[in-house]
C-alpha positions as CSV (number, residue, x, y, z in Angstrom):
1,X,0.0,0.0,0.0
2,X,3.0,2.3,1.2
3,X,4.4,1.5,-2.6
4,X,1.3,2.8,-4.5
5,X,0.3,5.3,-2.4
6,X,4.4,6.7,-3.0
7,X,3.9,6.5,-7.1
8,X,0.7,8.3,-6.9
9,X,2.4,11.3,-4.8
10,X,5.0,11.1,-7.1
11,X,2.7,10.9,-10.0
12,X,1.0,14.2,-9.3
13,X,4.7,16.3,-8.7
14,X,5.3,15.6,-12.4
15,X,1.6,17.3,-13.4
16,X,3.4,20.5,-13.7
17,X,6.0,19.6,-16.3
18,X,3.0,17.7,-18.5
19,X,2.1,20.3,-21.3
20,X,-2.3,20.3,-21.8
21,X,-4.8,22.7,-23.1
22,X,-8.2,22.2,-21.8
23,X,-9.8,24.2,-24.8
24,X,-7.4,24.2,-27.8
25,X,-6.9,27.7,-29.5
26,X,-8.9,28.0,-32.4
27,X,-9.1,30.9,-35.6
28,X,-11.8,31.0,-37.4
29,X,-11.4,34.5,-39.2
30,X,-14.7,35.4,-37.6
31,X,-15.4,37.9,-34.7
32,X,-19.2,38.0,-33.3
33,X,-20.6,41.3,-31.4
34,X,-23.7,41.2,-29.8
35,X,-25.3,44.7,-28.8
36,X,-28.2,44.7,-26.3
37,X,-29.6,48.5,-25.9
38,X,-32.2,49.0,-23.0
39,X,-35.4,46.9,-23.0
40,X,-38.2,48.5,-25.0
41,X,-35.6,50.5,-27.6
42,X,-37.8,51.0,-30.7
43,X,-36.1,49.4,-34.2
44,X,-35.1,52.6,-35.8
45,X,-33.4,53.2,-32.9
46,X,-31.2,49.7,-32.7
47,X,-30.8,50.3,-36.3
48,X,-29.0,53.6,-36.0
49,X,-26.8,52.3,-33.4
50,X,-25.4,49.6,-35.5
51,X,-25.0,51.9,-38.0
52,X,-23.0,54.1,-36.1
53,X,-20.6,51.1,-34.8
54,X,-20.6,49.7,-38.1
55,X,-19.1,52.7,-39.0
56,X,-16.2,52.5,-36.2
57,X,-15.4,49.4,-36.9
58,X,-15.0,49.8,-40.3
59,X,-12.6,52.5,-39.4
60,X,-10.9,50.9,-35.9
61,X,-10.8,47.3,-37.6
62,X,-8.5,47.0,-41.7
63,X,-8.6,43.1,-41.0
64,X,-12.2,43.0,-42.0
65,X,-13.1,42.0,-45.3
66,X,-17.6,41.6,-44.3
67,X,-19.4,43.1,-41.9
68,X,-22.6,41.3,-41.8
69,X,-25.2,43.1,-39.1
70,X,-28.5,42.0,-38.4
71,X,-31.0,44.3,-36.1
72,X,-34.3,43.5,-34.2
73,X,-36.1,40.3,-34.9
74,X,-38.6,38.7,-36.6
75,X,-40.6,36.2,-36.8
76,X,-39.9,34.1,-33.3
77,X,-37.3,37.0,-32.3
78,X,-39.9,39.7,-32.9
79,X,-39.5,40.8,-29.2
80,X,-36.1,41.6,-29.8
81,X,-35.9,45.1,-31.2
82,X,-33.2,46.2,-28.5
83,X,-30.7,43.2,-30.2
84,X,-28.2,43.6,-32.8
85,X,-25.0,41.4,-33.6
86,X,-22.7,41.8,-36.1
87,X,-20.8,39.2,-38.0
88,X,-16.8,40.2,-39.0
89,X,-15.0,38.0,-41.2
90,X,-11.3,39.0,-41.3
91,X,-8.7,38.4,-43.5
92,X,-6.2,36.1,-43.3
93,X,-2.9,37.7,-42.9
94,X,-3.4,39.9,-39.9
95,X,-1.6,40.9,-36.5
């Protein structure tokens, strides 16, 4: 018992020299923004917000290539006129 018990405490001193990555870096070329303005915020509203970041990021960002935006909702989202999210797809040689 001493024996096991000795390679198990001496199994765990060598955890910190074992390299793992519990979530693997990943690029996708792709950044996602959601915007969530105060609850009740009427469409045209939303919809000049994203304009006006749209237009920062176009200037703060040269990676992207698309900006895909989508405002409100519809259909089963029709509640959601205070949402926005933006889709960025970057280029592929970038800092």
């Amino acid at each position: 018992m001493v024996g096991v018990t000795a390679l198990f405490v001496g199994s765990l001193a060598l955890v910190p020299f074992i390299g793992f990555e519990l979530m693997p870096e990943t690029d996708e070329g792709e950044v996602r923004v959601d915007v969530e303005l105060p609850s009740g915020t009427r469409v045209g509203i939303t919809d000049d917000v994203m304009r006006q970041l749209e237009d920062i990021i176009l200037a703060q960002v040269p990676e992207a290539t698309h900006i895909v935006a989508e405002v409100g909702g519809g259909g089963w989202r029709a509640w959601s006129t205070n949402r926005g999210n933006f889709r960025i797809s970057l280029a592929e040689e970038r800092e």
